[in-house]
N, C-alpha and C positions, 0 to 999 in steps of 0.2 A: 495794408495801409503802411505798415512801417515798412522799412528798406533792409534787407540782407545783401549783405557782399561776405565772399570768403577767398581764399586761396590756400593752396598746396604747392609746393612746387621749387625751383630751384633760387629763383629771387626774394629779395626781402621783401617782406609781404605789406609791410604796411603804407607804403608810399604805393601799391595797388589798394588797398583798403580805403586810404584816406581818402585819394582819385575816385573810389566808387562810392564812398557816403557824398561828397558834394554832390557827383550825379544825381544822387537821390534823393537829394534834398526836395524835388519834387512833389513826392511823396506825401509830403506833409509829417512833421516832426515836430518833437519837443525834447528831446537829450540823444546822447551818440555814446556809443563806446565801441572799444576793440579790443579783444584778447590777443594777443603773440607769445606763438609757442616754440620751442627749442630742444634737442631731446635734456638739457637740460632747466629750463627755466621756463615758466610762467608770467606775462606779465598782464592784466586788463587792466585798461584804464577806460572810464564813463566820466560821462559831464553833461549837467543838465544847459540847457541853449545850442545853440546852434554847433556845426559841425566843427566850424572856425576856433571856439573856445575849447573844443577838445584836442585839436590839434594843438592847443599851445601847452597841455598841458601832457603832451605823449614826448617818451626819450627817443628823440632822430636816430641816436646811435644803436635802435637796435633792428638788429639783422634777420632776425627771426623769419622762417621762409613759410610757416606758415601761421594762418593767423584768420580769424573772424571778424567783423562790422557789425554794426547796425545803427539803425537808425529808429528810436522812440515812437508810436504816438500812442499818446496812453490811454488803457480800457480799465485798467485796474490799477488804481495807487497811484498819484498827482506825480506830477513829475516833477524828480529830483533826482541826485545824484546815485541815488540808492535803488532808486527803483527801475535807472537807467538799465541796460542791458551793455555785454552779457552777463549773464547769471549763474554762479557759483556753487559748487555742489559742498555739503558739508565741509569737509574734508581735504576742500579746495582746487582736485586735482581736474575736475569736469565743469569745464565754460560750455556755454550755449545762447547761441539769439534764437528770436523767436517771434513769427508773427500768426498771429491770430487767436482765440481765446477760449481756454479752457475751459467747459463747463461744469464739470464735476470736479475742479479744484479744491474746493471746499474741504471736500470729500476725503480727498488724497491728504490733503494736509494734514488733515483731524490725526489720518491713520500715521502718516511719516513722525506727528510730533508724540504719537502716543508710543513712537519706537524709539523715540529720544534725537531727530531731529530739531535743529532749531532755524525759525527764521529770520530774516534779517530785512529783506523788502514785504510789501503789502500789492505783490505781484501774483496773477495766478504760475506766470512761467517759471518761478525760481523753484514750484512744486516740482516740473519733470526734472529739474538740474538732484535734487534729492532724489528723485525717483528713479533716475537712471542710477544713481552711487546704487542706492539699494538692491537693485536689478542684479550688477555685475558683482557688487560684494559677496551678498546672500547666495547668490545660484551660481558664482564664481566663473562670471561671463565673460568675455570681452566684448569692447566698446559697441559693436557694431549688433552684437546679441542684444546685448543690455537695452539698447534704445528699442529696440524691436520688443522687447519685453514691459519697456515700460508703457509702449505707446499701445501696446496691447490694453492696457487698462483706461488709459487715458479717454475721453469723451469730448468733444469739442474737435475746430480747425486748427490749424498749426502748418507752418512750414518753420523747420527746425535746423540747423546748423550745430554740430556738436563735436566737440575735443574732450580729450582726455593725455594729462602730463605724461599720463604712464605709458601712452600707445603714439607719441609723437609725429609718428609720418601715417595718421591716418585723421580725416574728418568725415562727419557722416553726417550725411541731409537725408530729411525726411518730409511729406509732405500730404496734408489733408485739407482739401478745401481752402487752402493758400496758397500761390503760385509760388515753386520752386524752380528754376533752370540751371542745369548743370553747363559748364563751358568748357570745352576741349581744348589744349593748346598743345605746343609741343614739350610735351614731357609734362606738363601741370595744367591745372584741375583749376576749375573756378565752380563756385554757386554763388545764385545771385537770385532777388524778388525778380528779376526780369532781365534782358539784355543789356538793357543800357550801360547799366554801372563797368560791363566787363567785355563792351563791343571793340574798343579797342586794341584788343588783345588778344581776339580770338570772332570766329563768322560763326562756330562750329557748335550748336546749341542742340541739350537735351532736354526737353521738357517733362518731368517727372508727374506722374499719374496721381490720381489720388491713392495714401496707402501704399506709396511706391518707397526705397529708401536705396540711398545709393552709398558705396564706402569708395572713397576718392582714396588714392594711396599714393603715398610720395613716389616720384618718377611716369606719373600720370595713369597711373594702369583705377582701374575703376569698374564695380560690379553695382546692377542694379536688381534689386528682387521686393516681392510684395511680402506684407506682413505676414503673408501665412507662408513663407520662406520660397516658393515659388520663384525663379527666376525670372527675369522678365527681358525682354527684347525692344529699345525704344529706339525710334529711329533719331539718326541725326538730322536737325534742319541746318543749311547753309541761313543765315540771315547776314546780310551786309547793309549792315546801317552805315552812314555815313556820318563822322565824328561833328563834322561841322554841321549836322541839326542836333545837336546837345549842345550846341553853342550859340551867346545870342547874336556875335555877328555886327557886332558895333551897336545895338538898339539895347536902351537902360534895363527892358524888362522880356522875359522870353513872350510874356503877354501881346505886348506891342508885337514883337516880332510876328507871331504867330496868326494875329491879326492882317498884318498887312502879307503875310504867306498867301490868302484866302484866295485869287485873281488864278495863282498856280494848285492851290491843291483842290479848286473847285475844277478848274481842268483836268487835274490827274485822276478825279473820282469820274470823271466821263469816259478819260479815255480807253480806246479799246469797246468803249460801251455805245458810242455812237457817235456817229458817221456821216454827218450835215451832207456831205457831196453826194450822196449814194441816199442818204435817208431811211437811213434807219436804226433802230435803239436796241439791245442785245445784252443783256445781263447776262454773266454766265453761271453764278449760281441759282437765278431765279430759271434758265430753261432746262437747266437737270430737273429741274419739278414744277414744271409750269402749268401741268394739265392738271396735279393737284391744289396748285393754287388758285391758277382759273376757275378751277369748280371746286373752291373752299366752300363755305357754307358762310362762312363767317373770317375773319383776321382779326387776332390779339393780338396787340401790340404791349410787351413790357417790358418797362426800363425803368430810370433812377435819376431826379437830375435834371439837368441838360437833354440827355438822351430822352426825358419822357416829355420835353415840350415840343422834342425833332416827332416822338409818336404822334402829339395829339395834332401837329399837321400833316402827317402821313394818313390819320383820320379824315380829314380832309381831301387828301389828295388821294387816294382809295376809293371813298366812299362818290365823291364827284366826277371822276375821271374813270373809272376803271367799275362801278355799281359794286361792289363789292362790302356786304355790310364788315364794319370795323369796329372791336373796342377797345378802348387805351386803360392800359392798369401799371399804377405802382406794381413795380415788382419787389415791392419792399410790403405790402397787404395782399399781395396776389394770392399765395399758397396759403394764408391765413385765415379766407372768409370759405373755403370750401367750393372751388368755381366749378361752373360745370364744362365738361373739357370732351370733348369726343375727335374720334379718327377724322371729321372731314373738317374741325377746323385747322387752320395752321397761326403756330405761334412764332411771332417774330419780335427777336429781341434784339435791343439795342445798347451797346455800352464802347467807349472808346477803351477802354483799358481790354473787355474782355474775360476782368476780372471781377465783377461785381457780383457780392457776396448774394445779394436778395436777388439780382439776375439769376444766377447761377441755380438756384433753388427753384425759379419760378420757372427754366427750363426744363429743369429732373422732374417737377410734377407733369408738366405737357407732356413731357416724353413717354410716364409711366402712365398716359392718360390715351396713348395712342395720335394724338394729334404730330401733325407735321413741324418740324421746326426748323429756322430760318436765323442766323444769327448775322448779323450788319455791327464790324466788330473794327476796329484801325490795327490793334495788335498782333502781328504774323506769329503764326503758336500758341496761341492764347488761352485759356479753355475752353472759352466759348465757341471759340472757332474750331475746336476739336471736337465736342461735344452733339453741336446742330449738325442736323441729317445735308444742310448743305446755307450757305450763305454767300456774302459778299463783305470782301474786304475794301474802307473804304479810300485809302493809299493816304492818307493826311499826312503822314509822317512822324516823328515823334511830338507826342504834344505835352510840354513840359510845364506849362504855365498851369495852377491848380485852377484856373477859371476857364471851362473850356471856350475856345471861340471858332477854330477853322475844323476840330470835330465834328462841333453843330453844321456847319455848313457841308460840310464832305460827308454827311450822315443824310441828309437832309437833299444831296445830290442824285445821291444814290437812290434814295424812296421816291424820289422824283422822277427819274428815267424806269424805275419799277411800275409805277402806276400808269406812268404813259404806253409802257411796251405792255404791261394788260390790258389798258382801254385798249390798245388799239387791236390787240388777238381779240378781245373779247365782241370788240363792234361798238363798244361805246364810245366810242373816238372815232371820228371820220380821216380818211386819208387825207383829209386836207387840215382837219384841225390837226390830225396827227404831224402832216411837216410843218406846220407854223411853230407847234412846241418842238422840233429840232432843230429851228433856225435860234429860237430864244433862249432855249438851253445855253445852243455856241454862244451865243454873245454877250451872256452873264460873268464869266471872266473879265470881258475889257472895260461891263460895266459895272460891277467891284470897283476895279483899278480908279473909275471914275468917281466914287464915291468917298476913295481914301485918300483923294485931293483935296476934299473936303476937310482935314485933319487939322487945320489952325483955326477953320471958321467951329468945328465942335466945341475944340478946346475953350473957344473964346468963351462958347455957350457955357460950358463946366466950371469956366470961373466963373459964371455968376448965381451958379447953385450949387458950389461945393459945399455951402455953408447948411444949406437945407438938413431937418433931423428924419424928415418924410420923403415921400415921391408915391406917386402914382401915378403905372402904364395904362393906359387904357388901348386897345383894338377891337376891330371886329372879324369875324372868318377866320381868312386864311391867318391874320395880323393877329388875332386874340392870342396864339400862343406863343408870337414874340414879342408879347405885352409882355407875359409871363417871364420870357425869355432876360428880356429887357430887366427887369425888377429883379430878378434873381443874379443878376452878373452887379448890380448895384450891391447890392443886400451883401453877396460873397465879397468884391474887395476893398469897401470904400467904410462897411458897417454903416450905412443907412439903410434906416429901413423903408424896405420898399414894397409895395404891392401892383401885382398886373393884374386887372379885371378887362372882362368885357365889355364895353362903352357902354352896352344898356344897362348893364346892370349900375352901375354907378348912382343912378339914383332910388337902388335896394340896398343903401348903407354910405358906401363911399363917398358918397356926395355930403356930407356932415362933418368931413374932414377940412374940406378946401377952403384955403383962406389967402390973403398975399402971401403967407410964406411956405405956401404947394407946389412945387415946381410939378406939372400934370404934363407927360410925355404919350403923347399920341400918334401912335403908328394909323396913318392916314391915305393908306396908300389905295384903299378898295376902290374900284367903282361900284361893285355893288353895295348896296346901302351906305351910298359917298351922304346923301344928305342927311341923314340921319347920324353920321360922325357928326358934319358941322355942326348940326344942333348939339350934340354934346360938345362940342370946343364951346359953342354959345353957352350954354346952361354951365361952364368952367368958368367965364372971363364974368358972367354975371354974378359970381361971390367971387371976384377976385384973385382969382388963382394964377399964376404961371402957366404959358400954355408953353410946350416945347412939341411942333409938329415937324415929323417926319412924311414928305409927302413927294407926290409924285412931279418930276418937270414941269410938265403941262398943267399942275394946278394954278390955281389965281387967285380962288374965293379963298380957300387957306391960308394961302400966303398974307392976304390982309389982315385975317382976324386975330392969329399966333404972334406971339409976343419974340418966339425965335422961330427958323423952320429950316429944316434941314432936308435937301431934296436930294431923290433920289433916281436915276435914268427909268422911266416906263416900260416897263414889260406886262407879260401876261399875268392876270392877276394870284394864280396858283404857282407862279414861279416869283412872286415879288416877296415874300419871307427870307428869299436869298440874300436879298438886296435892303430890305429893309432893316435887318438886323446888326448891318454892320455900321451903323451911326449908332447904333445903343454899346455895342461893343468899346465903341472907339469914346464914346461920353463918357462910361464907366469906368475905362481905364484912367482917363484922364484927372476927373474927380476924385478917384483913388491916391493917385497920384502925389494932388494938389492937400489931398487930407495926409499926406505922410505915412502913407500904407504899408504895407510890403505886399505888392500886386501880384507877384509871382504865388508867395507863399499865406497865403492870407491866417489869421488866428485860428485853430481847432478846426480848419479845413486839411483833408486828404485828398490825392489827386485819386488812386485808385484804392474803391472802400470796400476791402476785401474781407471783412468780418461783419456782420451783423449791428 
């Protein structure tokens, strides 16, 4: 969740440092700091707020070529100045960031202060910054022993970055159950939570293993080995991102931007995958195992999120299209209730980062369980996508906005041309329903595009419920999970609160809520059990409520009853979640907005939640 940037190398470091915490402000944070080192001099400076405030308070004139970042979000000890990062070893000479969270901190402490340590934050990581001094003093280690020594006791995830004044032209990354990447350049060394911060500057990425630890050495030379001092051999990946999607590109928020990306990166999750002219649909990580999935037994789907409402209509679209029995689980209760797991199910998980902590866990049990796995991931090197026996990546590009929107969609693309190229191996799809869902596929691109024409008649809708303290999504089917979907992108940037139910269900509770001041947003787009919505818009406007329907062209009866309605082009009804969701996206940003948010960055939200 928090952000590492580091550098080695011949340039002064911090004007790369500074460059990689804005990048990462993504992330989600709450204080920054950075150490620079010299083979003379020492300097870290932290500051709680944003990255901008730390900058004003760092000296420009210094040169220092190498140097650490980070970026905050805190698990241990509120966020202030003190408890910012990096973190200080007694004796002052050993800075270190650090993301993710010690569990036998406690522990280590009790023992460090009973050796006449002291401390200064109410942090679990300021324990290894002591813990390494100890390491290298006592057994009269160097830097690169010492961390391997301490992390030998250590219990908990971590990806670590670590200096020492006295060994100047080295830093050392270490990394368990938090994503670490190493970057290549010429003649200097980058680490980074991820690519972004250091894409600039380098294609040439190494993604470190769990238990891996690498020492970067001034003039770029670099060795990696595992804890138990074993060498290791990791390959390099080329990744070429493009600097301009880190940028919003003239649009106020990466959100917005990202939103209106959807038209292109729901085409890029297609392409290569299918083939309107010729007719036909081709996943390539689903046919390296496709006779195992076609005769699964069952499909798990778990995610976190966003990604677990893209599951519960792949639910849908599995279970309907493809007979395929399905079930959806938190992967954040998944390894906790004890599930029953065998060789013929397969487990497919979903996360855009790739990095998601209860994801991650909820794979390593499938895995030791004998089942199949399957990971649908946007991050190129990710762990997830190193870890699953095979998957699909779904090309959305970076997504920087902490509220996902064209993830869901390119997540949601992909399970969709999946369930369709199974129905139709399997026989549950006829050759003709099977090319009708290739023609509707193609042309949900241009009908996006037509939906975010719509973009001043929503906003108008958003001014008249910005004020609202409630909301509630109602759908049904395919639409119940971008009820869900809908109320959770409310809820993340706007702080209202909001809830998505089932249409029936509404009157097992929810219905005791609505009053004139409920704005009641209904995803209306089914034909199956179409009348049975409109009785529920009815049984809304009879205690008064705010109806906001989303509905299809072609309707009529809707159109009169709803108080607003926002239409959407008619497709087939298992590919209309595509479509449907992006007027809830585009409401929510706007209402956000209009409340004075920070949309991008919302309160005590992460983009990718890589600890527990």
């Amino acid at each position: 969740m928090c952000g590492i940037v580091a550098y080695i190398g011949e340039k002064p470091a911090y004007p790369i440092l500074i460059d990689g915490l804005f990048k990462l402000e993504y992330r989600g944070y709450d204080s920054a700091g950075v150490t620079l080192l010299t083979n003379t001099s020492k300097n870290t400076f932290r500051k709680k707020g944003k990255v901008k405030e730390l900058d004003a308070i760092v000296d420009k004139t210094n040169l220092s070529p190498v140097g650490i970042g980070h970026t905050r979000w805190a698990t241990h000890g509120e966020p202030n100045d003190i408890n910012a990062h990096p973190h200080t070893s007694q004796d002052g000479s050993i800075s270190l960031v650090h993301n993710g969270i010690i569990e036998n901190y406690q522990v280590l402490k009790e023992a460090l202060i009973d050796t006449g340590y002291e401390f200064m934050s109410d942090t679990d990581t300021e324990v290894i910054a002591h813990l390494i001094q100890e390491m290298r003093d006592s057994l009269e280690l160097d830097l690169h022993e010492a961390v391997k020594e301490a992390l030998r006791k250590v219990v908990g995830a971590y990806a670590l970055v670590v200096t020492d004044k006295n060994d100047p032209d080295t830093i050392i990354g270490a990394r368990k159950s938090s994503p670490l990447v190493l970057g290549i350049g010429d003649g200097e060394l980058f680490l980074a939570s991820d690519p972004n911060p250091i894409a600039q500057y380098t294609d040439q990425f190494i993604f470190l293993e769990d238990e891996q630890i690498v020492k970067a050495n001034f003039g770029g030379e670099y060795e990696i080995s595992n804890l138990d001092n074993t060498e290791a051999v990791n390959e390099i990946q080329k990744i070429d991102l493009k600097i301009e999607e880190l940028e919003k590109d003239g649009y106020p928020h990466f959100m917005l931007k990202e939103i209106y990306q959807q038209p292109n990166t729901v085409a890029d999750s297609m392409r290569g995958r299918l083939n309107k002219v010729e007719g036909w649909i081709s996943v390539g990580g689903l046919n390296q195992e496709i006779e195992k999935v076609h005769n699964a037994d069952r499909l798990i789907f778990a995610a976190c999120g966003t990604s677990w409402h893209t599951a519960l209509i792949a639910e849908y679209l599995f279970e309907d299209i493809a007979r395929i029995p399905c079930e959806v689980e938190y992967a954040s209760e998944f390894r906790y209730r004890n599930p029953i797991i065998n060789d013929k199910d397969v487990l497919i998980v979903l996360s855009q980062s790739g990095e998601t902590a209860d994801t991650l866990a909820a794979l390593e049990l499938a895995k030791e369980k004998g089942a199949l796995t399957y990971g649908i991931v946007n991050v190129v090197g990710s762990s997830i996508a190193r870890m699953t026996h095979t998957g699909s990546y779904i090309h959305a590009g970076p997504e920087i906005g902490v509220a996902s929107t064209k993830a869901f969609t390119s997540q949601l693309t992909v399970l969709m041309l999946m369930a369709i190229q199974l129905g139709h191996k399997k026989g549950t799809l006829s050759d003709e329903k099977y090319q009708s869902y290739i023609k509707a596929l193609s042309e949900l691109p241009n009908k996006i595009e037509k939906i975010l024409d719509q973009n001043d008649k929503i906003k108008y809708i958003a001014s008249e419920i910005k004020s609202a303290s409630n909301a509630l999504y109602l759908g049904r089917g395919y639409n119940f999970p971008v009820a869900l979907e809908g109320a959770l992108k409310l809820k993340e940037i706007s702080y209202i609160h909001a809830e998505g139910y089932p249409a029936a269900e509404m009157k097992h509770g929810p219905i005791a809520l609505i009053d004139m001041y409920m704005p009641v947003i209904v995803v209306a787009t089914n034909e199956s059990a179409y009348d049975k919505i409109v009785s529920n818009i009815e049984e809304v406007k009879a205690r008064k409520g705010i109806v906001i329907a989303v509905i299809n062209e072609s309707d009529t009866k809707i159109h009169k009853l709803a108080d607003y309605v926002i239409e959407i082009p008619d497709t087939m009804e298992a590919l209309s979640p595509l479509l449907s969701v992006i007027p809830l996206q585009l409401l929510s940003y706007h209402i956000a907005v209009m409340r004075g948010c920070d949309v991008d960055q919302p309160r005590n939200l992460a983009k990718s939640v890589t600890v527990e």
